[in-house]
C-alpha positions in Angstrom: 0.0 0.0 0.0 3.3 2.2 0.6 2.4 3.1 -3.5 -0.3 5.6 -2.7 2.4 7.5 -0.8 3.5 8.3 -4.8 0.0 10.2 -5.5 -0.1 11.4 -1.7 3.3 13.6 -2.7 1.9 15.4 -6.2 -1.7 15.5 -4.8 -0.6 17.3 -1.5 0.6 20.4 -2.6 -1.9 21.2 -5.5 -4.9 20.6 -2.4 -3.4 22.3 0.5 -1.9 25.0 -1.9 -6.2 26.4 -2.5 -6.8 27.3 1.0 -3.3 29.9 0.7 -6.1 33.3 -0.5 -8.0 32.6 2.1 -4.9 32.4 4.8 -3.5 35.3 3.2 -6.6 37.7 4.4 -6.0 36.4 8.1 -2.0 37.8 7.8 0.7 37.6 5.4 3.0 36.3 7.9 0.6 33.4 8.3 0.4 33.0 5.0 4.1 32.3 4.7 4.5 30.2 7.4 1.5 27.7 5.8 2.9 28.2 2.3 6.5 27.3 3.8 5.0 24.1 5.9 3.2 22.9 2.8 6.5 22.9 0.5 8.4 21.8 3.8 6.1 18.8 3.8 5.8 17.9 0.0 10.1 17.6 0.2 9.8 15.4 3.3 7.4 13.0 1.3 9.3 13.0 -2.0 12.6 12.3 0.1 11.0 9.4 2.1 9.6 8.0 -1.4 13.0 8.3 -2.7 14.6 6.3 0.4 11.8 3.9 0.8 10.9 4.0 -3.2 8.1 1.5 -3.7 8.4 -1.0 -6.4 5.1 -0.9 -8.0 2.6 2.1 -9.2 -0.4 3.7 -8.3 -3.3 4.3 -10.6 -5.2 7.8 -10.0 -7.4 7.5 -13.1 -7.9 4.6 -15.3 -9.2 5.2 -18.6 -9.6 2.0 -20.5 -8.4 -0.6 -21.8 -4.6 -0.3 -20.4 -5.1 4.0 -20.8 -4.5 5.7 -17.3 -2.7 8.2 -15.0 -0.4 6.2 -13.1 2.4 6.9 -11.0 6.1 5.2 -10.4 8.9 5.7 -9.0 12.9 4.6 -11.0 16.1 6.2 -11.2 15.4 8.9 -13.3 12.3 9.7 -11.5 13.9 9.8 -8.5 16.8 12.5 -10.3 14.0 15.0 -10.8 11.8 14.9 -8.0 15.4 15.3 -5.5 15.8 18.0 -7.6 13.1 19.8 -6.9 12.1 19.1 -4.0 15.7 20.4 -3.1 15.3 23.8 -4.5 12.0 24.7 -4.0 12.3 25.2 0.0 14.2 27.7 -0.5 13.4 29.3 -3.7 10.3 29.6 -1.7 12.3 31.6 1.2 13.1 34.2 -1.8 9.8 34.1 -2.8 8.6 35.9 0.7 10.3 38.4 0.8 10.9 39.5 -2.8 7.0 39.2 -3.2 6.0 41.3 -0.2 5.4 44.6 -2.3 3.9 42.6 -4.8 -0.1 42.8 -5.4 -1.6 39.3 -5.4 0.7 37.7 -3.2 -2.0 35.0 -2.3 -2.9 34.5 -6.2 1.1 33.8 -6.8 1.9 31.4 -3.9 -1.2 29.6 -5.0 -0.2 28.7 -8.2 3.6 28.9 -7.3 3.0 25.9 -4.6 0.6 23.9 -7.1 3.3 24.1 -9.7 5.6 21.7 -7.1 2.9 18.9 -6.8 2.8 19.1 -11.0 6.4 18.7 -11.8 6.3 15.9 -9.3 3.7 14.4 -11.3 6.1 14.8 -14.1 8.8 12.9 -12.9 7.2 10.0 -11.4 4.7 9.6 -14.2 4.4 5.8 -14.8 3.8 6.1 -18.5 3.1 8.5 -21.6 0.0 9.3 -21.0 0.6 10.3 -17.6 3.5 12.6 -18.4 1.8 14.2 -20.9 -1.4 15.0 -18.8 1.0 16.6 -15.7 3.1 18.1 -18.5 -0.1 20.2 -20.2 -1.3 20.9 -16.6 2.0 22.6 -16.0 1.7 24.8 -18.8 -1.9 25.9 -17.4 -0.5 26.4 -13.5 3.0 28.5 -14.9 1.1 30.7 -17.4 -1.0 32.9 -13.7 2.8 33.2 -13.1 3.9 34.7 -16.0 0.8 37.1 -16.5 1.1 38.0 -12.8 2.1 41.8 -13.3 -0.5 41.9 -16.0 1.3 44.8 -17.2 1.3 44.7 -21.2 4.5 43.3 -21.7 3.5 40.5 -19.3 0.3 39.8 -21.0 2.2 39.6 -24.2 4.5 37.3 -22.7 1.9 35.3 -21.2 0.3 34.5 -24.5 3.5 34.2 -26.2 4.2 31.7 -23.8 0.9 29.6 -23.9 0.9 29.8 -27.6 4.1 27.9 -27.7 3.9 25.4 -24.8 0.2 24.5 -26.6 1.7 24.2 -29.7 4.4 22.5 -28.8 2.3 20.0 -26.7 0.6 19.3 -30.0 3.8 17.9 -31.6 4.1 15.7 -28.4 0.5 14.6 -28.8 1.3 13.2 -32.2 4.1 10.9 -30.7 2.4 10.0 -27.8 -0.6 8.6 -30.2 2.2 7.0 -32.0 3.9 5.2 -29.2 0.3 4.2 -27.8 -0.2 2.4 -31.5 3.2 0.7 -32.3 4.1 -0.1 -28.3 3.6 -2.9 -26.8 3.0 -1.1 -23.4 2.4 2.8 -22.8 4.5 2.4 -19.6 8.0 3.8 -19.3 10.2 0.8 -20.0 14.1 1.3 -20.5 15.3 0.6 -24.0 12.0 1.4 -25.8 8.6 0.0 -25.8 8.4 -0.3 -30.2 7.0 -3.3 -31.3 9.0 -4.6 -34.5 6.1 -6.4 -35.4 3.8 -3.6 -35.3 6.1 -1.0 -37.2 6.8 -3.0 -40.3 7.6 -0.8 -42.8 6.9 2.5 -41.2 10.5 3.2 -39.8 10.7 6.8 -41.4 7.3 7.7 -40.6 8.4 6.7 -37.0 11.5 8.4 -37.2 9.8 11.4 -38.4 7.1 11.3 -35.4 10.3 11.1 -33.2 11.6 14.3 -34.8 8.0 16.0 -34.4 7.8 14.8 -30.9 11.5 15.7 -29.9 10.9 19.7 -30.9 7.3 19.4 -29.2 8.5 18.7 -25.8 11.7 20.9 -27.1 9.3 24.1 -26.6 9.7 24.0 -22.9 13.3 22.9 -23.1 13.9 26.4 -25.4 15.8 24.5 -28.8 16.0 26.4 -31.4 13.7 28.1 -33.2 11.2 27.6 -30.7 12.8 29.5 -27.9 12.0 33.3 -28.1 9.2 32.9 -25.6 11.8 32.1 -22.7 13.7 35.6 -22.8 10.2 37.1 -23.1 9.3 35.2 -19.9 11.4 37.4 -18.0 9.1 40.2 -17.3 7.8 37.9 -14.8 8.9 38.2 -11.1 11.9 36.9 -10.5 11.1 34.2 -8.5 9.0 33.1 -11.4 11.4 33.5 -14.2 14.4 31.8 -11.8 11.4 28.6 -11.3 10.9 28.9 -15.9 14.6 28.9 -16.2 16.1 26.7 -13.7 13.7 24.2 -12.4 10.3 23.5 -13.2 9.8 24.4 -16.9 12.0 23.9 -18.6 14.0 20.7 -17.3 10.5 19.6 -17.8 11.2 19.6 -21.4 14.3 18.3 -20.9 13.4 15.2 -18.5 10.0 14.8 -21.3 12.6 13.8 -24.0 14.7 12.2 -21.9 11.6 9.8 -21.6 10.6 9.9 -25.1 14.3 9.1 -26.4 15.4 6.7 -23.5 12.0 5.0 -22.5 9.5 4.9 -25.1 11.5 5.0 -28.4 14.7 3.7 -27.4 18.3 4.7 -28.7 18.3 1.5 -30.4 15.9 2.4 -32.6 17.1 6.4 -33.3 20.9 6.0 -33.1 22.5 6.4 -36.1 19.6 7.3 -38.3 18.8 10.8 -39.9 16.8 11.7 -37.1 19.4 11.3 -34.5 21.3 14.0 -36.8 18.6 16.1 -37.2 17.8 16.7 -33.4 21.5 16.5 -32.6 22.2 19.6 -35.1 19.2 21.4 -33.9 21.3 21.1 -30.1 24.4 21.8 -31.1 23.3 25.1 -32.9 20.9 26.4 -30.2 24.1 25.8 -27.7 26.0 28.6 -29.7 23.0 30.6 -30.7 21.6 31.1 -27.0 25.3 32.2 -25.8 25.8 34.7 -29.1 22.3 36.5 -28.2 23.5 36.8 -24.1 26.5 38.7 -25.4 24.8 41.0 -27.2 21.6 41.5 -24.5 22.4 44.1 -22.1 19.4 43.4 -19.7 20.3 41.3 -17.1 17.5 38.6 -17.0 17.0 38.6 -20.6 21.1 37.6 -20.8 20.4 35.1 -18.0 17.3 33.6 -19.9 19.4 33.5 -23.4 22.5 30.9 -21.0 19.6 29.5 -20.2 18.7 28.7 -23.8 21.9 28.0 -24.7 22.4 25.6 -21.3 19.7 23.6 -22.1 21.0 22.0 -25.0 23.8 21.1 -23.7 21.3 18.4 -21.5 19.7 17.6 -25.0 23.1 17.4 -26.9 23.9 14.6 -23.8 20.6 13.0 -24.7 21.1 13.2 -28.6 23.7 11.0 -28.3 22.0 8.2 -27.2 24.8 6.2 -25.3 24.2 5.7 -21.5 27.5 7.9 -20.6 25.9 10.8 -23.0 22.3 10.3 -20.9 24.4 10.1 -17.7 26.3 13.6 -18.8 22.7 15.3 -19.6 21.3 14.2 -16.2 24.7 15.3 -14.7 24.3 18.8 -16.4 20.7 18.9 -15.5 21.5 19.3 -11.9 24.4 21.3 -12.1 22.7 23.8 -14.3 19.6 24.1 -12.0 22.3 25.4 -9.4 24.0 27.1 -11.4 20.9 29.3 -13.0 18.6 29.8 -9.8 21.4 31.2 -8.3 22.3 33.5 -11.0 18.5 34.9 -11.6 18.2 34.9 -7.4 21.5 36.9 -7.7 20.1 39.5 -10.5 16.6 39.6 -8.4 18.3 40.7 -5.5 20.0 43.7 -7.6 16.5 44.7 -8.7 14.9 44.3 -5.9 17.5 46.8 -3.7 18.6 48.7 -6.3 15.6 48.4 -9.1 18.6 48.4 -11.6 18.2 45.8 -14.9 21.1 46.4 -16.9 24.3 45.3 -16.8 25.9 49.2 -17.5 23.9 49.9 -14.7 25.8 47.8 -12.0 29.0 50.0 -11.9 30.3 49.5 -8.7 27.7 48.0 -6.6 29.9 45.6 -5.8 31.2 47.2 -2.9 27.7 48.0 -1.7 26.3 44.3 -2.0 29.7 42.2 -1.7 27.6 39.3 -0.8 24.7 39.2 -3.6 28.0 40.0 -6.4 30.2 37.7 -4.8 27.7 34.8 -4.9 27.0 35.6 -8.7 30.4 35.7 -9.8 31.0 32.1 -8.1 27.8 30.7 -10.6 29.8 32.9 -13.4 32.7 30.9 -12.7 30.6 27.6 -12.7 29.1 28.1 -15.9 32.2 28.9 -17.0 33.4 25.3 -16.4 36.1 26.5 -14.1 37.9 23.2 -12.2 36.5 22.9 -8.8 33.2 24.1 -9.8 29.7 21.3 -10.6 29.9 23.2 -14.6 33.5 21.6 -15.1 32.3 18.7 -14.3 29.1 18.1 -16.0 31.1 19.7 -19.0 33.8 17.4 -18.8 31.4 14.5 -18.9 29.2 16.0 -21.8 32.8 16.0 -23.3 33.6 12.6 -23.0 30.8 11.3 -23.6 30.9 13.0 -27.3 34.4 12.1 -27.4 33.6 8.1 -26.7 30.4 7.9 -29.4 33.1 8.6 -32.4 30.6 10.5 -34.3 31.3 13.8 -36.5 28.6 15.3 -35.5 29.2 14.7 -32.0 32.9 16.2 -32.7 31.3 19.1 -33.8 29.7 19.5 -30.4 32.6 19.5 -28.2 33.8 22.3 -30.2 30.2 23.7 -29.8 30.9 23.2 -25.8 34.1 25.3 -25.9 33.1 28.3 -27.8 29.9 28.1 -25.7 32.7 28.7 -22.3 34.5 31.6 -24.2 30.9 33.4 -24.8 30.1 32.5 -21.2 33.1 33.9 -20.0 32.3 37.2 -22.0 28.6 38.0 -20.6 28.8 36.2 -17.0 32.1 37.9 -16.2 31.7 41.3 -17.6 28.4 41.8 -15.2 31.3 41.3 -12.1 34.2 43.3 -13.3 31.7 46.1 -13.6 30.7 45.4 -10.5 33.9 45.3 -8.5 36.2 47.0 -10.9 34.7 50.1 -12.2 36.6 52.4 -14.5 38.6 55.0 -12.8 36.2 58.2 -12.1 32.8 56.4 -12.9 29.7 57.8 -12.0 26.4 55.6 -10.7 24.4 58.0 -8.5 22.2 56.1 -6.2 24.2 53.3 -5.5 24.9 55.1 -1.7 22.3 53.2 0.0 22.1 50.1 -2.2 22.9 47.0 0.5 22.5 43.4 0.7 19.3 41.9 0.9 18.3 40.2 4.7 18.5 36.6 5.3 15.8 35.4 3.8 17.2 36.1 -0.2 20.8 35.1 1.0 20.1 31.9 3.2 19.2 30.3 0.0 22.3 32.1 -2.3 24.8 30.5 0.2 23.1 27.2 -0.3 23.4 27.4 -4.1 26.9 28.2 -3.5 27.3 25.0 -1.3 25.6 23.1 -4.0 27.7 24.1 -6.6 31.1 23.6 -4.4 30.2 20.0 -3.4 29.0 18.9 -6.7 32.6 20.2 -8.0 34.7 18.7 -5.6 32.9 15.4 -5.0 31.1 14.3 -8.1 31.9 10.4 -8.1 29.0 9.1 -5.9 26.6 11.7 -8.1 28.2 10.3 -11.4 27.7 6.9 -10.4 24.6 7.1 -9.7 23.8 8.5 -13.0 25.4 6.1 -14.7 23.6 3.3 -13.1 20.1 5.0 -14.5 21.9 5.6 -17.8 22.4 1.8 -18.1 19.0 1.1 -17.3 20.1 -0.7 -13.8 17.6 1.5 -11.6 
């Protein structure tokens, strides 16, 4: 019975997360606290189900025949929902007090908690029906965040935003449909669930569905060309646009095709074909392509959101090329970069919220006056840099080698892809802290006298990313092991 534990952990946040308006008109502080105990909780539950992960599934709604929402628990499962359930603690934290001069503060949390139990519901989805119901119900809860200003340019965004995911989810539809048909099971299954004897001669048609599929679920993971609506995104809060960029969203995307490639089509039946090409290119350009346009933005988030683009695909190169040491290198990077971005966007958040500054010519010399908040950024800077001692290096050096070890061209052209990506990072990470710190001689910033470092709550959950991104740089064996044991299908 320990499986309904699985549907107690989504279903508990997106319940207990209604009753948040109505706490908020008693007093904001209680509405904290309860908002904070609910995401408290719904960690605790995903840890426990991690530790004592059952080994069968839970049905919440059974269509027919062998059609239902189900939910299980395996290795890459368990790989997204510690992720989250990490993070969001203290991305909540932020959330507090960078929210409090916000209007609708009840509204946000609402939908910010009820996001949690969805991406839950997206990693231990037991099949690809179930995935792709949690996955079109994120798109629903994320878009209230989004509009949440409703200020023009986040309306705009808003739609941009749901006009993409929908479309996108259409795409995924079609391969879902197609994997329901020619699989003998709709469940998850490692190595693919393609029935030879239902395929026949429809390889290319299946090959192109793949394709379709792949960019689909691609919209939320920001590939090329179906990326402008992330850098749009970032009119949003920032506690929003860190939870787009960083957690929820868009490894969404990435975990979706993870499934798709890994568990439903298998690499078997992609590798080495023209569609394995054409989704590899389509990675390798969008890794160059997202760093090119953050060199050349000057607005902070927007610069952040175009790494982010460009970050991504270094996941979905790992995945494209379908060897367990590539998927082990994507999941590697997946964690690293969640880190590595929330930290960043917490980092520019902060500026704005003390100093309401958003560009980077802006920042000239505030790094005296927030040594902290500058500090902290400059050590994710470094990390996405891929400087050795840092979780980028490593999850770099594994994308690497993994490219490396397939003996493709393609692949070949990737790792070059990786290190003109680091020279780009270098240029638009590092140039916001050398502004910062070193100023030219006789500059002039008025209004930076009373700019300071935000209180505890915004820098408790910096130091922590810091922490993160310090012991996942120093000590990455036990994390690369256990990645690898999910790339080979042991867990």
């Amino acid at each position: 019975m320990k499986e309904i534990y699985l549907a107690i952990t989504v279903l508990f946040p997106m319940v207990f997360a209604l009753p948040i308006p109505f706490v908020y008109k008693k007093s904001r502080k209680s509405m904290c606290i309860y908002t904070e105990i609910i995401v408290l909780i719904t960690s605790l539950l995903a840890w426990l189900l991690m530790v004592y992960t059952p080994t069968g599934s839970w049905t919440l709604i059974k269509f027919t025949g062998d059609l239902s929402v189900s939910f299980h628990m395996d290795g890459l499962g368990k790989v997204f929902v510690g992720l989250v359930s990490v993070l969001w603690p203290f991305a909540t934290l932020y959330s507090f007090e960078y929210m409090k001069h916000e209007e609708h503060e009840n509204i946000f949390f609402l939908f910010y908690t009820m996001t949690f139990g969805v991406t839950v519901g997206i990693a231990i989805s037991a099949n690809i029906l179930s995935m792709y119901f949690f996955y079109e119900l994120l798109t629903l809860v994320t878009t209230p965040l989004v509009v949440h200003t409703l200020k023009r340019e986040a309306v705009l965004a808003g739609r941009t935003y749901l006009y993409y995911s929908l479309g996108g989810a259409a795409f995924a539809f079609i391969g879902m449909i197609f994997i329901l048909v020619y699989g003998f099971t709709p469940d998850f299954t490692y190595g693919g669930v393609l029935d030879p004897g239902l395929i026949g001669d429809k390889t290319n048609i299946l090959l192109l569905v793949y394709v379709l599929a792949f960019m689909g679920f691609g919209v939320k993971a920001a590939i090329f060309p179906l990326c402008t609506w992330l850098p749009k995104a970032g009119v949003a809060p920032t506690p929003v646009t860190a939870l787009l960029h960083a957690v929820a969203v868009v490894k969404s995307g990435a975990f979706a095709i993870m499934r798709l490639t890994y568990y439903c089509y298998g690499t078997d039946y992609v590798r080495g074909t023209w569609a394995q090409y054409v989704v590899m290119g389509f990675a390798i350009f969008t890794i160059v392509y997202g760093c090119s346009m953050a060199v050349r933005d000057r607005h902070m988030k927007r610069r952040l959101a175009y790494s982010t683009v460009s970050n991504l695909s270094y996941i979905l190169f790992g995945v494209t090329l379908m060897t367990p040491m590539g998927l082990a290198g994507a999941l590697m990077h997946m964690i690293t970069h969640a880190f590595m971005k929330i930290c960043a966007f917490f980092c520019a958040g902060a500026i704005m919220y003390k100093t309401g500054r958003q560009y980077v010519y802006e920042l000239d010399g505030l790094g005296k006056k927030m040594p902290i908040t500058f500090g902290v950024f400059t050590v994710s800077a470094l990390a996405l840099m891929g400087v050795p001692g840092l979780c980028g290096f490593v999850s770099k050096y594994t994308l690497a080698s993994a490219a490396v070890e397939s003996g493709t061209k393609l692949a070949y052209v990737g790792v070059g892809a990786l290190l003109i990506s680091a020279i780009l990072t270098a240029i638009y990470m590092l140039s916001v802290s050398v502004r910062a710190f070193f100023p030219k001689e006789g500059f002039s910033n008025p209004g930076i006298e009373t700019a300071k470092d935000p209180n505890w709550m915004m820098l408790v959950p910096l130091c922590f990313f810091v922490v993160g991104m310090v012991v996942f740089g120093l000590w990455p064996t036990p994390f690369i092991s256990f990645f690898t044991q999910i790339a080979e299908g042991l867990m």
